[in-house]
C-alpha positions in Angstrom: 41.1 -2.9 3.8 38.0 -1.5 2.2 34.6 -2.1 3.8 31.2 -2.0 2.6 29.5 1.2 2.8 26.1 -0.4 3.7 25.1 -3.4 5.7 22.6 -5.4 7.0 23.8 -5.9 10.5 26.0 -4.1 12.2 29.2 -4.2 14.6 27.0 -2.8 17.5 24.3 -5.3 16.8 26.9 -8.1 16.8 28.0 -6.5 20.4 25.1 -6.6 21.6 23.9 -10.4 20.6 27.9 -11.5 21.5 28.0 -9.8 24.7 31.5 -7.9 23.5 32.0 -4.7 25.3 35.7 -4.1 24.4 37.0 -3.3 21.3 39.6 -5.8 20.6 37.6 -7.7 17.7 36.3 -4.4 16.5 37.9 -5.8 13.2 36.6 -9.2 13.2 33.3 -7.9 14.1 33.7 -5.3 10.8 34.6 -8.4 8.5 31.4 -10.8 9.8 29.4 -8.1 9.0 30.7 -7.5 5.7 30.9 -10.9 4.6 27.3 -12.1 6.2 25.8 -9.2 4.2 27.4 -10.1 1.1 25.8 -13.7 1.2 22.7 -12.3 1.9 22.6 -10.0 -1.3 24.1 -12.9 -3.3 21.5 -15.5 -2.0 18.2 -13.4 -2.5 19.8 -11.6 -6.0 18.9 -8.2 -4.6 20.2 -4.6 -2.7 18.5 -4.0 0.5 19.2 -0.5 0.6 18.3 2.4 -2.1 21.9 2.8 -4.2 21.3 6.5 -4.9 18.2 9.1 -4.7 19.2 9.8 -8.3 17.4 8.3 -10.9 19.4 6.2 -13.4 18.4 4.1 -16.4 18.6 0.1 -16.8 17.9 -1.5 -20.3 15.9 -4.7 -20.0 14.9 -8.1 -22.4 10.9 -8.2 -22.0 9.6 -11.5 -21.0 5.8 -11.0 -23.3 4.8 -8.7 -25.5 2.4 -7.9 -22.0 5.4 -7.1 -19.2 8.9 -6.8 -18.2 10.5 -8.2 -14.8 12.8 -5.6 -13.6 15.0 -5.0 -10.8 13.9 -3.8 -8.0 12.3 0.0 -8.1 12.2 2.2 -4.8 9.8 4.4 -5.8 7.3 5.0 -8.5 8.6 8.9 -8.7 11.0 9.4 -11.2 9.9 6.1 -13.1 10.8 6.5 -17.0 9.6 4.0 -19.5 11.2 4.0 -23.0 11.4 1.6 -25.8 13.1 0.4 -28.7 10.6 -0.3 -31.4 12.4 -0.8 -34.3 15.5 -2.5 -32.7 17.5 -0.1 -33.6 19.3 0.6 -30.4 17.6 3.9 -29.3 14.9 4.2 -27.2 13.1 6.8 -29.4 9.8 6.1 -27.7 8.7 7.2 -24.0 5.9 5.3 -23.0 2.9 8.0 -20.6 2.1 7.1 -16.9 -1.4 5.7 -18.3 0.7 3.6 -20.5 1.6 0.8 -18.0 1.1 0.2 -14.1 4.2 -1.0 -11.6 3.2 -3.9 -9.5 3.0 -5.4 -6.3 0.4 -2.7 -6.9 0.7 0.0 -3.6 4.1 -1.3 -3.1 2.9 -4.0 -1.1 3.1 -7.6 -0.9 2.2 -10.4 1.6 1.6 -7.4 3.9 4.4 -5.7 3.9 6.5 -2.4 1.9 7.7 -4.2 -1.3 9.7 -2.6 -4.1 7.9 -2.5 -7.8 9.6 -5.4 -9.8 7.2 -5.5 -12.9 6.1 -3.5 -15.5 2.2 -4.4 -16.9 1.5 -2.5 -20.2 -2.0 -1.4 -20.4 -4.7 -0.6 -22.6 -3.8 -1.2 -26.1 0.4 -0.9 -25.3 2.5 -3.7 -25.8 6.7 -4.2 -25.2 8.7 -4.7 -27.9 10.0 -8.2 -27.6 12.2 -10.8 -29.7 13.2 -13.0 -26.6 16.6 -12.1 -27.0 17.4 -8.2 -27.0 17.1 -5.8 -24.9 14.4 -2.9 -25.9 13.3 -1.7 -23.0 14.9 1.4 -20.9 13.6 2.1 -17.4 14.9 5.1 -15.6 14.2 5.0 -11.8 15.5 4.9 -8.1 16.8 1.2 -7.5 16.5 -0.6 -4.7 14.8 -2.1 -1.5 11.2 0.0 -1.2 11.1 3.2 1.2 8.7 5.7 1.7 11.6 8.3 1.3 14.3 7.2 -0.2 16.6 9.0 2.0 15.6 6.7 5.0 16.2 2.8 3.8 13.9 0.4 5.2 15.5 -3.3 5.5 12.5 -5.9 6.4 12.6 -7.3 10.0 13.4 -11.0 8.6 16.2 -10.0 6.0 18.3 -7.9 9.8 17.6 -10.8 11.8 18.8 -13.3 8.8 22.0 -10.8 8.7 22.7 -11.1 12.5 22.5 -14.7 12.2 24.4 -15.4 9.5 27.3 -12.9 11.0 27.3 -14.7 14.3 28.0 -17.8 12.8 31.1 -16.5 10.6 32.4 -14.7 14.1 32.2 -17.8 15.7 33.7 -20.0 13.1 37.3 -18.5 14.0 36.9 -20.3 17.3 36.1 -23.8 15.5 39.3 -25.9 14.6 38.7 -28.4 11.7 34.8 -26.9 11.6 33.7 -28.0 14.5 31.6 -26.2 16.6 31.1 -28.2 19.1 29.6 -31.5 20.4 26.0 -32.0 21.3 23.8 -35.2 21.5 23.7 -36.3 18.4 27.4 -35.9 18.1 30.0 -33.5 16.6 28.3 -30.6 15.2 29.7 -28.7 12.6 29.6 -25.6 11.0 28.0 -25.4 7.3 29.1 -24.0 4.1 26.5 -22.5 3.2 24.0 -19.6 4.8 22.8 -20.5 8.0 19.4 -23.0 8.2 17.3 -20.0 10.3 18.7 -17.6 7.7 17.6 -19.7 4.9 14.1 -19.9 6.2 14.1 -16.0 7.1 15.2 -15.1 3.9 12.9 -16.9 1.7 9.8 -14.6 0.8 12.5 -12.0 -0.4 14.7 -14.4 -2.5 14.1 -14.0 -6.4 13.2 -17.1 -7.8 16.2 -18.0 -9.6 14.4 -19.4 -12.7 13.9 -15.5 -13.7 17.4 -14.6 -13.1 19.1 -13.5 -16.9 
């Protein structure tokens, strides 16, 4: 069975927290993992880890003539900005670096590293835009921001989120019918969905759905 290659938490974390110093659910352990990170990704609509050192191009629909919500850019080097004036389907025109300005500017937002996720033309440029196609061609690094994108950073919130929501899928093997357990308010059990503490750790990094295409 194929895992993933990256995750957010990790079978020695999930040790660690579970108190597992044997091997024996090295598998189960593997699985959590991969499945608790795939929520997480699915919930917030974005990678946590830089998919390749290589620069690659996306083509994007502008939302105003003024800037264009992108995924999310590691790092300003290698950052390419093309357009399609003519609608033609080539990108005949590469915009300068005085042309338009990444922002969270500095890569930093409510205090902490934050990837670039919109491009603000500048000065007398403007982005071709119909509302429906796609004329504009970024090339860059994608992914969750690092200062070198060898070295991926994953925020504090999003690993504690991850070890979490794994905890609670390794656990859920161990509760018949979904139940977890009983407490004083009665039967408690599990939930469908993410995690409640996950939920709230998570929030600050989640794209608002309402800009999802």
């Amino acid at each position: 069975m194929a895992h993933l290659v990256n995750r957010l938490v990790t079978e020695d974390d999930l040790k660690t927290i579970l108190g597992i110093s044997d091997a024996v659910d090295d598998n189960r352990l593997t699985l959590a993992a991969d499945a608790a990170t795939t929520m997480i990704l699915s919930y917030c609509d974005r990678d946590f880890f830089v998919s390749s050192t290589t620069p690659s191009a996306r083509v994007y629909v502008a939302d105003h003539w003024s800037y264009v919500e992108v995924d999310d850019i590691s790092t300003a080097n290698g950052v390419v900005v093309k357009t399609d004036d003519d609608e033609d389907g080539v990108f005949e025109t590469t915009w300068a670096s005085t042309d338009y300005q990444l922002s969270p500017l500095n890569g930093r937002l409510s205090g902490i590293e934050w990837p670039y996720t919109r491009i603000d033309a500048i000065d007398a440029r403007e982005f071709p835009y119909n509302g429906r196609q796609a004329l504009v061609q970024v090339t860059a690094v994608w992914g969750w921001h690092a200062d070198d994108p060898e070295d991926d950073y994953i925020p504090h919130p999003v690993q504690q989120a991850a070890q979490i929501q794994a905890t609670s899928i390794f656990k859920s093997v161990d509760a018949p019918l979904g139940i977890a357990g009983f407490g004083d308010i009665g039967i408690m059990r599990l939930r469908q969905a993410l995690h409640p503490v996950a939920i709230a750790l998570l929030a600050p990094f989640r794209k608002d759905p309402t800009l999802v295409r």
